[in-house]
VODREN-735072 format. One record per residue (C-alpha): z, x, y; residue in one letter. Coordinates in steps of 0.05 Angstrom, whole numbers. Each point is the difference from the previous one (the first is absolute). Layout:
# VODREN-735072
<loro w="Z" u="X" v="Y" code="a"/>
...
This chain:
# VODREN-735072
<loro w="-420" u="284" v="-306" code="x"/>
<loro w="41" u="46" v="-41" code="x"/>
<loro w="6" u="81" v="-23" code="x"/>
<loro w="-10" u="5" v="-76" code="x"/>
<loro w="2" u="69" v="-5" code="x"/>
<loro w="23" u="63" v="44" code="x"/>
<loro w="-15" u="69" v="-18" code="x"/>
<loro w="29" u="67" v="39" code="x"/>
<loro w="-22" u="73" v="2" code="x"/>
<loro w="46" u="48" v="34" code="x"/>
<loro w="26" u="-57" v="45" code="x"/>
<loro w="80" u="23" v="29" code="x"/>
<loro w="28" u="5" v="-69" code="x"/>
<loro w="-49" u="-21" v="-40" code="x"/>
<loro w="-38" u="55" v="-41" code="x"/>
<loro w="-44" u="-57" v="-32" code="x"/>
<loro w="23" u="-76" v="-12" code="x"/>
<loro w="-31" u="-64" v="-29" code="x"/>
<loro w="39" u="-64" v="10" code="x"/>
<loro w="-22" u="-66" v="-24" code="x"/>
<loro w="17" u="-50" v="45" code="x"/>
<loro w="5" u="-76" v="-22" code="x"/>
<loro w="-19" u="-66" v="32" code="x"/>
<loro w="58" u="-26" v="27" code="x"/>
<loro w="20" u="81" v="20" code="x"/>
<loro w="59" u="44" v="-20" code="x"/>
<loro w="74" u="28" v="16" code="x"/>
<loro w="9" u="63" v="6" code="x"/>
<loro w="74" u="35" v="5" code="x"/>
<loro w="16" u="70" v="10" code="x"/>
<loro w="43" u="55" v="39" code="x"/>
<loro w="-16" u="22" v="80" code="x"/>
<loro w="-59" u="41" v="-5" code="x"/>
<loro w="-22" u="-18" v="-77" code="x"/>
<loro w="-72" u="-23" v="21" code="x"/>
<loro w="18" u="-69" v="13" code="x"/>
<loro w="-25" u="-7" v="74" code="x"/>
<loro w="-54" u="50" v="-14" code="x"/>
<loro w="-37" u="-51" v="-54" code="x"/>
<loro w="7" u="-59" v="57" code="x"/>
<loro w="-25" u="63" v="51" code="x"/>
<loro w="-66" u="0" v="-44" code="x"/>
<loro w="-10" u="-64" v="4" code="x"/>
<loro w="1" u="-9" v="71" code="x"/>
<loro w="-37" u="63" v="4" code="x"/>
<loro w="-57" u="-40" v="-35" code="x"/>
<loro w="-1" u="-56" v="48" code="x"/>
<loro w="4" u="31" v="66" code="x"/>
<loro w="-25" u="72" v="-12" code="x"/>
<loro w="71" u="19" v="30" code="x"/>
<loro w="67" u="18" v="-28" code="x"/>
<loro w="55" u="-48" v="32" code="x"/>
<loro w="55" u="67" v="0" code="x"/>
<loro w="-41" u="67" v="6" code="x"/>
<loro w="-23" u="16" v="67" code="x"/>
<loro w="-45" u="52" v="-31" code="x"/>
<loro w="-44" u="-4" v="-61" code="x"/>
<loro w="19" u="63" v="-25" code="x"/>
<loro w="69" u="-32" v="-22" code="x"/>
<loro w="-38" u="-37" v="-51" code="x"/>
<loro w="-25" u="53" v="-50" code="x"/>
<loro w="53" u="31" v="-44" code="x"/>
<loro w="26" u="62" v="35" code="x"/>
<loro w="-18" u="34" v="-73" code="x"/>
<loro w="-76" u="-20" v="-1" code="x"/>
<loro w="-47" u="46" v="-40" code="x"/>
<loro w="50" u="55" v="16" code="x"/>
<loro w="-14" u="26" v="-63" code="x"/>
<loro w="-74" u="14" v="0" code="x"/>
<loro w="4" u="18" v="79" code="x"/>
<loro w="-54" u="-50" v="22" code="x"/>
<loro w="9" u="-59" v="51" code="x"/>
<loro w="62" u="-45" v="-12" code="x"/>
<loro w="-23" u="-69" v="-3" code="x"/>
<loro w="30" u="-71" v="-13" code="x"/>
<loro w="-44" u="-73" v="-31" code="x"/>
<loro w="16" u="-70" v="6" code="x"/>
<loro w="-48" u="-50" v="-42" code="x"/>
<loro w="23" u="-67" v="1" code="x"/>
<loro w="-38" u="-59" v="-39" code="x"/>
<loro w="4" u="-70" v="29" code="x"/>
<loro w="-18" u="-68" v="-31" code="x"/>
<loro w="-13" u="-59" v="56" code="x"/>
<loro w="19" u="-73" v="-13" code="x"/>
<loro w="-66" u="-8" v="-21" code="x"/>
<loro w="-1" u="48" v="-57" code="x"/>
<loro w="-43" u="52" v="30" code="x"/>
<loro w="22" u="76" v="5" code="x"/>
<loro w="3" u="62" v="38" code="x"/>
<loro w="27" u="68" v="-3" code="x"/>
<loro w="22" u="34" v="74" code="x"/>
<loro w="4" u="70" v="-5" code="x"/>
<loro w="36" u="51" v="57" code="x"/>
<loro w="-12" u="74" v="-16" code="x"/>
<loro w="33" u="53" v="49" code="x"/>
<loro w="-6" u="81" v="-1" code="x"/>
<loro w="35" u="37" v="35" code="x"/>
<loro w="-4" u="80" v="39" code="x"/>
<loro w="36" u="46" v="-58" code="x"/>
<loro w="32" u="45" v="60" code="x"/>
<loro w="12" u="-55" v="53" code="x"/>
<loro w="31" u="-64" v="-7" code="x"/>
<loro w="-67" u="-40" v="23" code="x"/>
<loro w="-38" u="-47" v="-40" code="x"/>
<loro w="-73" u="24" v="0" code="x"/>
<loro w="-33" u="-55" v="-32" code="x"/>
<loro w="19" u="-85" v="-12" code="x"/>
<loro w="-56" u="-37" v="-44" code="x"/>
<loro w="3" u="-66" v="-16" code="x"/>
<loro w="-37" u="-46" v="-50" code="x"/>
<loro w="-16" u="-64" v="-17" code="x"/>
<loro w="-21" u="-22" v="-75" code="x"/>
<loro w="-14" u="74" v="-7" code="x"/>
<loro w="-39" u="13" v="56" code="x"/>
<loro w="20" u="31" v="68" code="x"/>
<loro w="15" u="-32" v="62" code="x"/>
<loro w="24" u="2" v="64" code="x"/>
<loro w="77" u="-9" v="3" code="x"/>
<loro w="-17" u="-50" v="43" code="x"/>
<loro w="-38" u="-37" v="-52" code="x"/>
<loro w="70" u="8" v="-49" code="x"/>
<loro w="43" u="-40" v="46" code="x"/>
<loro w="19" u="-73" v="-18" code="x"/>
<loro w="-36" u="2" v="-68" code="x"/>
<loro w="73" u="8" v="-27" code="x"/>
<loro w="48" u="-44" v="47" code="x"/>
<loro w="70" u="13" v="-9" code="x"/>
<loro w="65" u="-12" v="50" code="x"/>
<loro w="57" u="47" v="-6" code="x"/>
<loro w="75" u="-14" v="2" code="x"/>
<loro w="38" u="63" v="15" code="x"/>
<loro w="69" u="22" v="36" code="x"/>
<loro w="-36" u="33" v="53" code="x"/>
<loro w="-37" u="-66" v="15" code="x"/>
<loro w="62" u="-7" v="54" code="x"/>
<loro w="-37" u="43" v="49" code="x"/>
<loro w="-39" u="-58" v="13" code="x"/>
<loro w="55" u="-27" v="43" code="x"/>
<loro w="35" u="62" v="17" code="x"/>
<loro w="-57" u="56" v="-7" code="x"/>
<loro w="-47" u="15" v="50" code="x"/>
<loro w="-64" u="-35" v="27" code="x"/>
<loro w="-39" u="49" v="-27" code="x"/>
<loro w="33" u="-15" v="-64" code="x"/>
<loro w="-17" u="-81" v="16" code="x"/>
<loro w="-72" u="11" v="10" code="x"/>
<loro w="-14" u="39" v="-59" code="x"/>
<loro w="33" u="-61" v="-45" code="x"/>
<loro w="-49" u="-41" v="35" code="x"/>
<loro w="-52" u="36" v="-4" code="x"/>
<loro w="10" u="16" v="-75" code="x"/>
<loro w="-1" u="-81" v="-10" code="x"/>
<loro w="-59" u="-21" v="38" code="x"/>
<loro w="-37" u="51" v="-38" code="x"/>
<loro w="7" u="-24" v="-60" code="x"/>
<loro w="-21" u="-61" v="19" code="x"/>
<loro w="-65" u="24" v="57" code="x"/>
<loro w="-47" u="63" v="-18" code="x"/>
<loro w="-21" u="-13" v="68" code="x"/>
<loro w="65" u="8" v="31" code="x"/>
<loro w="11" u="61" v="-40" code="x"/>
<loro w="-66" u="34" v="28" code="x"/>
<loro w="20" u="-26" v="72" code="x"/>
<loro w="67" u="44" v="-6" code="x"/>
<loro w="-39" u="52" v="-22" code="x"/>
<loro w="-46" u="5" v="57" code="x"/>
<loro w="47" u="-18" v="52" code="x"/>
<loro w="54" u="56" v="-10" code="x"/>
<loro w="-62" u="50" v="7" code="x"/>
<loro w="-17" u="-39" v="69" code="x"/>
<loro w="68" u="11" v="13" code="x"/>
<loro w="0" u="72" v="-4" code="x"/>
<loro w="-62" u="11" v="35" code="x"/>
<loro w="21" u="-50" v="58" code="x"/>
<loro w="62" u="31" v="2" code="x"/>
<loro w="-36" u="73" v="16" code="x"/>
<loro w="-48" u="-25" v="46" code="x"/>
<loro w="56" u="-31" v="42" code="x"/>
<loro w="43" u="65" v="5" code="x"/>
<loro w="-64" u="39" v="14" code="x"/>
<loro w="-26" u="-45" v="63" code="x"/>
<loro w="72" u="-3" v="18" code="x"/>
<loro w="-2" u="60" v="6" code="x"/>
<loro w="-50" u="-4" v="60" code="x"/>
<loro w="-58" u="31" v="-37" code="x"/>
<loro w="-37" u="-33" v="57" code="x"/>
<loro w="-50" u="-55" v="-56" code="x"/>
<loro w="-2" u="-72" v="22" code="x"/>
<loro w="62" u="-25" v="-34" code="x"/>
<loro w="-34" u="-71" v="-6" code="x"/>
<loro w="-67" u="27" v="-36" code="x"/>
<loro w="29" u="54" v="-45" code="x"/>
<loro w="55" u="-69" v="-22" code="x"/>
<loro w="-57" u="-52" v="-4" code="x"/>
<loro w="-20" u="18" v="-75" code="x"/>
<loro w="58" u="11" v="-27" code="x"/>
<loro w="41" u="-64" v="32" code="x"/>
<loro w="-59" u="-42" v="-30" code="x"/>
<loro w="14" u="36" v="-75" code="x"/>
<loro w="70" u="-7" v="9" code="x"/>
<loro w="-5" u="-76" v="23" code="x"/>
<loro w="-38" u="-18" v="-59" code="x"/>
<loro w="54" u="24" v="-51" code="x"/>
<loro w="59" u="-12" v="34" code="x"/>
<loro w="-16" u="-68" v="12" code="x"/>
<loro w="-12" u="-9" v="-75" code="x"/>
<loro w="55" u="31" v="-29" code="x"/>
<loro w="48" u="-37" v="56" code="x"/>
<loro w="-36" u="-68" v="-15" code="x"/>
<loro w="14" u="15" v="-80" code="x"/>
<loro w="67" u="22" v="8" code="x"/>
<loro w="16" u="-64" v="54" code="x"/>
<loro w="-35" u="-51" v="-55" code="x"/>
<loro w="36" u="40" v="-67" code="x"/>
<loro w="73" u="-1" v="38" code="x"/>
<loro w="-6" u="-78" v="15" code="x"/>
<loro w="7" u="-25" v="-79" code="x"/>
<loro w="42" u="65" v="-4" code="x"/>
<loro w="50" u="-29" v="51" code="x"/>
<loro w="3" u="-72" v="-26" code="x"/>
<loro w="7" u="24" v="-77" code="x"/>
<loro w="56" u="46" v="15" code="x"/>
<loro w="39" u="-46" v="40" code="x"/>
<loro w="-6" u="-53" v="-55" code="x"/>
<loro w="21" u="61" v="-46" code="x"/>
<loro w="59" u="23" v="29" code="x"/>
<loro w="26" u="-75" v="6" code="x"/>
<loro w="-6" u="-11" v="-72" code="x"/>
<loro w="31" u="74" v="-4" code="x"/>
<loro w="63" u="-22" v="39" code="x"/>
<loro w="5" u="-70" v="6" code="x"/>
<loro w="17" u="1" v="68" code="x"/>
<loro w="-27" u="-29" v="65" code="x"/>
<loro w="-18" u="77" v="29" code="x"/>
<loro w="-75" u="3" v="25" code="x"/>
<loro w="-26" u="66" v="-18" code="x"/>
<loro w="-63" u="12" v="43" code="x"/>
<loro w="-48" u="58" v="-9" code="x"/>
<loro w="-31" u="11" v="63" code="x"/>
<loro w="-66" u="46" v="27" code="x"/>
<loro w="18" u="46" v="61" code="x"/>
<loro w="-63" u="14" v="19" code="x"/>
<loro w="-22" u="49" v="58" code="x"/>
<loro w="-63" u="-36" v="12" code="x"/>
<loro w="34" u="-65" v="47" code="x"/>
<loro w="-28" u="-67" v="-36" code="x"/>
<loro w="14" u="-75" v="28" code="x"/>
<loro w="40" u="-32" v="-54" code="x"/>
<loro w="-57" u="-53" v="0" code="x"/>
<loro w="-62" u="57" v="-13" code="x"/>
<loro w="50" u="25" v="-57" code="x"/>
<loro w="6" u="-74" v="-26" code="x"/>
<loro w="-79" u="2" v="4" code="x"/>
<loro w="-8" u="75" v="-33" code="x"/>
<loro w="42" u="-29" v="-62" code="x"/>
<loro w="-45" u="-67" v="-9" code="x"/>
<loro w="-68" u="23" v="15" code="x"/>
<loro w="-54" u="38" v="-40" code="x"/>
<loro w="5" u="75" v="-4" code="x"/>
<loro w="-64" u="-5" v="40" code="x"/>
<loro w="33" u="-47" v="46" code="x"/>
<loro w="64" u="40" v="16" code="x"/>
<loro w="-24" u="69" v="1" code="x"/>
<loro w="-32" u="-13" v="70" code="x"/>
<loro w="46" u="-29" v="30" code="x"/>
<loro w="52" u="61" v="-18" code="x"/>
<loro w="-60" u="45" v="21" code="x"/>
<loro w="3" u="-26" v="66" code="x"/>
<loro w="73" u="18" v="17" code="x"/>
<loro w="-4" u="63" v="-27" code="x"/>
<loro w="-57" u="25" v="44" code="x"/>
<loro w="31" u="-39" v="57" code="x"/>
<loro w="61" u="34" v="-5" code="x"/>
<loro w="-29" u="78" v="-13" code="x"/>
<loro w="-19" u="1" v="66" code="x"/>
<loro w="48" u="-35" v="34" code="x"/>
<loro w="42" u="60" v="-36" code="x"/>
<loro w="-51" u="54" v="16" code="x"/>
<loro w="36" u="47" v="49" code="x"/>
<loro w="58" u="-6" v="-41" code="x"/>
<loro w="-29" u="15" v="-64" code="x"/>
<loro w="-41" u="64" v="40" code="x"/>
<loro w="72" u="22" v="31" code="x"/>
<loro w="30" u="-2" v="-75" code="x"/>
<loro w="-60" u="16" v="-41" code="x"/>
<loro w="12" u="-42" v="-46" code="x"/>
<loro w="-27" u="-74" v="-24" code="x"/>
<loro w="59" u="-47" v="24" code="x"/>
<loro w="-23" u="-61" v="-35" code="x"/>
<loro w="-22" u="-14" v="-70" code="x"/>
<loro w="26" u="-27" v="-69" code="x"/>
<loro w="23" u="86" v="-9" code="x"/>
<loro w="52" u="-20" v="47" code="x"/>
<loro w="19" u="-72" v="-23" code="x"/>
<loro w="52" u="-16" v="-43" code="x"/>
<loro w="28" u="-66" v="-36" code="x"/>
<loro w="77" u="-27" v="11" code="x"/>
<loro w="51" u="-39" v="-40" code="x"/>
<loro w="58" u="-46" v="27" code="x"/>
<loro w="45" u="-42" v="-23" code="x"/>
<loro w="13" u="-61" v="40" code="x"/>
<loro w="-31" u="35" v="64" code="x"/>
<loro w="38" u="62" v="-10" code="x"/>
<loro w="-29" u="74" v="-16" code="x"/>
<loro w="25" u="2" v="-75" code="x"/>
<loro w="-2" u="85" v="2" code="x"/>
<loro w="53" u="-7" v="58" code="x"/>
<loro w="44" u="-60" v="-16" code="x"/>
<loro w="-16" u="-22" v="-68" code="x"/>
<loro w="57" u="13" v="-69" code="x"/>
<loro w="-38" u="58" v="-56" code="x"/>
<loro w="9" u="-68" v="-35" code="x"/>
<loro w="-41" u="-38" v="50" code="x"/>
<loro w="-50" u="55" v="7" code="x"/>
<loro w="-18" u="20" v="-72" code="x"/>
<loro w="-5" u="-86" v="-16" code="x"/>
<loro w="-45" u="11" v="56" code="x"/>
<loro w="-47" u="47" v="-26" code="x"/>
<loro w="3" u="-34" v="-77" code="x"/>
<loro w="-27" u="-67" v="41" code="x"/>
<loro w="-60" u="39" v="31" code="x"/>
<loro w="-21" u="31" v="-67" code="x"/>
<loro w="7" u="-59" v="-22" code="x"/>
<loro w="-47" u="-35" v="51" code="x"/>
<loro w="-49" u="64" v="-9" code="x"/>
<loro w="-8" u="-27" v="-77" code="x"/>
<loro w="-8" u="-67" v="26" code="x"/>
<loro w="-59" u="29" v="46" code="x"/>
<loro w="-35" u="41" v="-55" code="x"/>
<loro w="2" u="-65" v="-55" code="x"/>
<loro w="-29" u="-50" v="64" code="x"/>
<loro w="-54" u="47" v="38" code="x"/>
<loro w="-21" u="25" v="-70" code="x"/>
<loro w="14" u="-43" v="-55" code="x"/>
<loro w="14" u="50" v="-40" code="x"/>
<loro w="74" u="18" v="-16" code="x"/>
<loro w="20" u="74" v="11" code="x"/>
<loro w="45" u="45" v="-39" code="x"/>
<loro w="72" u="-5" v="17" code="x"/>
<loro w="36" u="80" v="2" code="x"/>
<loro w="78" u="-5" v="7" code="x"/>
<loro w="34" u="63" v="-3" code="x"/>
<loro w="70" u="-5" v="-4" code="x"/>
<loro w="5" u="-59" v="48" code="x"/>
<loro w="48" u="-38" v="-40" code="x"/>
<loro w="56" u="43" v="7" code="x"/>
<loro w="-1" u="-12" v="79" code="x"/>
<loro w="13" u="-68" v="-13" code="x"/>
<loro w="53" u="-51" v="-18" code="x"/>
<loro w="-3" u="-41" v="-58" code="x"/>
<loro w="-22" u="-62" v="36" code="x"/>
<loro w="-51" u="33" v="48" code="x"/>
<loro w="-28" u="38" v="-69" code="x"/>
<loro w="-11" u="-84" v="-37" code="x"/>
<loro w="-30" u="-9" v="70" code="x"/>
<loro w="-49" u="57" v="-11" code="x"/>
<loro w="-18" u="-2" v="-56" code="x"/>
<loro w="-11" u="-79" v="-11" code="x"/>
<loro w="-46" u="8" v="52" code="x"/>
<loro w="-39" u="56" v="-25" code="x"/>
<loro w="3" u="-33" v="-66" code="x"/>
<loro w="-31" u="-63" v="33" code="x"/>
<loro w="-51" u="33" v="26" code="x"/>
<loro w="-40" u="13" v="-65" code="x"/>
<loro w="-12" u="78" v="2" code="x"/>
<loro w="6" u="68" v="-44" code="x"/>
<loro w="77" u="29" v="16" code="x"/>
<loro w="9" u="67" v="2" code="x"/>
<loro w="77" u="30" v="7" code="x"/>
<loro w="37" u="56" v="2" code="x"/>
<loro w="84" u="13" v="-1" code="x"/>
<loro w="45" u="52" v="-8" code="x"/>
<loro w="34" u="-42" v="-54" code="x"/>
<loro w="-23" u="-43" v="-57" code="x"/>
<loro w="57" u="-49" v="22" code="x"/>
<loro w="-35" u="-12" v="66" code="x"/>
<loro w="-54" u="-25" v="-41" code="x"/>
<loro w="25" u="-56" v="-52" code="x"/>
<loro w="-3" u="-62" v="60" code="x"/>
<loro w="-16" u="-54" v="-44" code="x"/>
<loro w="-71" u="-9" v="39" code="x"/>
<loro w="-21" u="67" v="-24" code="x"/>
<loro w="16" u="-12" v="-67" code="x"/>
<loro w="-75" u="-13" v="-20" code="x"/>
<loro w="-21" u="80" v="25" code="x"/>
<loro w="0" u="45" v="-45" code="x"/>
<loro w="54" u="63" v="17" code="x"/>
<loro w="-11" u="75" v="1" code="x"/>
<loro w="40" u="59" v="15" code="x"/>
<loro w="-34" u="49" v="37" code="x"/>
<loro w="18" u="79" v="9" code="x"/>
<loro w="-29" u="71" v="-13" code="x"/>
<loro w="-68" u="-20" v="14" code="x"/>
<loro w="-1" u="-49" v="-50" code="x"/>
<loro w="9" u="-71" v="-3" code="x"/>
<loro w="19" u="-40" v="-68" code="x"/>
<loro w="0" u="-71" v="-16" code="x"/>
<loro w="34" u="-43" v="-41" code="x"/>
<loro w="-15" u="7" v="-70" code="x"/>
<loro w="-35" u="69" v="9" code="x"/>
């Protein structure tokens, strides 16, 4: 799969933009906030329905939006795709947002022109994303963790994506139904809980079960990653830490059997341990156990890699399991994704960048990379990209 075209309406800095993008993908070079990341933030914003940086959707549309005629500001995406096997579509994101608040009051999506749930957007573009801030996945937060995997899986499972959907809803309701019969509202704790323990069963057991079978070929690609990264004898290990308590050998099952197969058998220690937590859970009034509270961990030859691992050690770390995410989409797909790096080469030596980007260029897909100089760019395995520099809202090729 690759992007042949990306256009922008009143995206960040972009009044309107149209950039051709060819097979094998592009280089793009500019100064800090030139537009660079924002092109690879459109992108991404095509795949997952999410921004990877902006923790509100109102960050998105130019702060300058239809100022002029006082009406709604407003920000488009349209990006047209062509598969492996010739055959194309164009994913569209259109947001509006309140004129006196910063809000978004609508997100549309579409598909070929007609509209969709955003639901029905994600994974029709696949891409994986390189960025400096990537490091939080060893030294941000589990919350942090959870969304990465979540993001991935998606792409890959429309079923997962609904699950997560429904489930942080069940949370929230579970959540105030605890705090109001712990309150001693005087219900029957156990008949008011029944319904929604069976809801929240159902798609917790799911999403764990996805996220326990995803993480296995995760684990064993990055590993082999960062030992090709390094050429050392350190064992990195990416490991689930789990608040729902599995036997090693039901996880070794979960990871080998049918979805059908492992989902009960998840489903089964989850309601077995919501009520043996039940008074607790009623005293806090809050759900104790679930894959909201769940996070993923990286060592290095047994040893937590946020606490006692080099920045060296760490960001190698974090290349490998991006790495091992590609590896993922290309197996559980077949289809190869688009590759975003924005300014990932400058965090690297020379030798860890050949390592990089040998196996990136192994690996078959459309590049897509950004730098703050044009220098960062000229590594003899990007020499087949085309280049452009990028800045005031515009971006200009080679030859233009």
């Amino acid at each position: 799969m690759r992007l042949e075209r990306l256009d922008l309406e009143e995206f960040r800095v972009y009044r309107r933009a149209t950039l051709e993008i060819p097979p094998a993908g592009l280089r793009l070079y500019g100064t800090n906030a030139s537009g660079k990341t924002s092109l690879l933030e459109a992108i991404y914003l095509l795949a997952t329905t999410r921004s990877p940086r902006a923790s509100i959707d109102r960050d998105l549309i130019n702060w300058d939006s239809n100022d002029e005629f006082e009406l709604a500001p407003y920000a488009r995406v349209v990006g047209r795709l062509i598969e492996a096997s010739g055959a194309d579509h164009e994913v569209e994101i259109a947001l509006v947002a309140d004129a006196s608040r910063p809000t978004i009051t609508r997100k549309r999506a579409k598909l070929d022109g007609r509209s969709c749930r955003m639901t029905g957007l994600v994974g029709v573009l696949k891409v994986v994303l390189f960025s400096p801030e990537d490091l939080n996945l060893v030294l941000g937060s589990p919350s942090g963790r959870r969304r990465y995997l979540d993001m991935s899986i998606s792409q890959l499972d429309r079923t997962y994506l609904r699950a997560l959907s429904r489930y942080g809803k069940l949370v929230e309701r579970r959540n105030s139904l605890l705090k109001d019969l712990g309150n001693g509202s005087g219900r029957n704790a156990e008949d008011e809980l029944a319904y929604w323990d069976d809801e929240f069963t159902t798609y917790a057991s799911y999403i764990l079960a996805a996220r326990l079978r995803y993480l296995q070929g995760l684990k064993a690609e990055a590993a082999s990653a960062f030992q090709r990264l390094t050429e050392s004898d350190g064992q990195l290990r990416l490991d689930y830490a789990g608040t729902v308590n599995l036997p090693e050998a039901q996880v070794e099952r979960i990871v080998v059997d049918t979805m059908a197969d492992a989902q009960p058998l998840v489903a089964r220690a989850v309601g077995t341990q919501l009520r043996q937590r039940r008074q607790e859970e009623l005293r806090r009034g809050l759900t104790l156990i679930g894959p909201h509270r769940d996070d993923f961990l990286s060592t290095l030859d047994g040893r937590d890699l946020s606490a006692f691992g080099s920045r060296g050690q760490q960001r190698l770390a974090v290349v490998a399991t991006k790495l091992a995410e590609l590896a993922q989409i290309i197996t559980l797909s077949g289809e190869s994704p688009v590759l975003l790096l924005d300014d990932v080469l400058s965090e690297l030596d020379p030798e860890h960048q050949d390592g990089l980007l040998n196996a990136l260029g192994g690996a078959g897909c459309q590049i897509i990379l950004t730098a703050t100089s044009r220098d960062l760019l000229e590594h003899p395995a990007l020499r087949n990209l085309p280049i452009g520099a990028v800045g005031g809202g515009t971006v200009r090729l080679n030859g233009e």
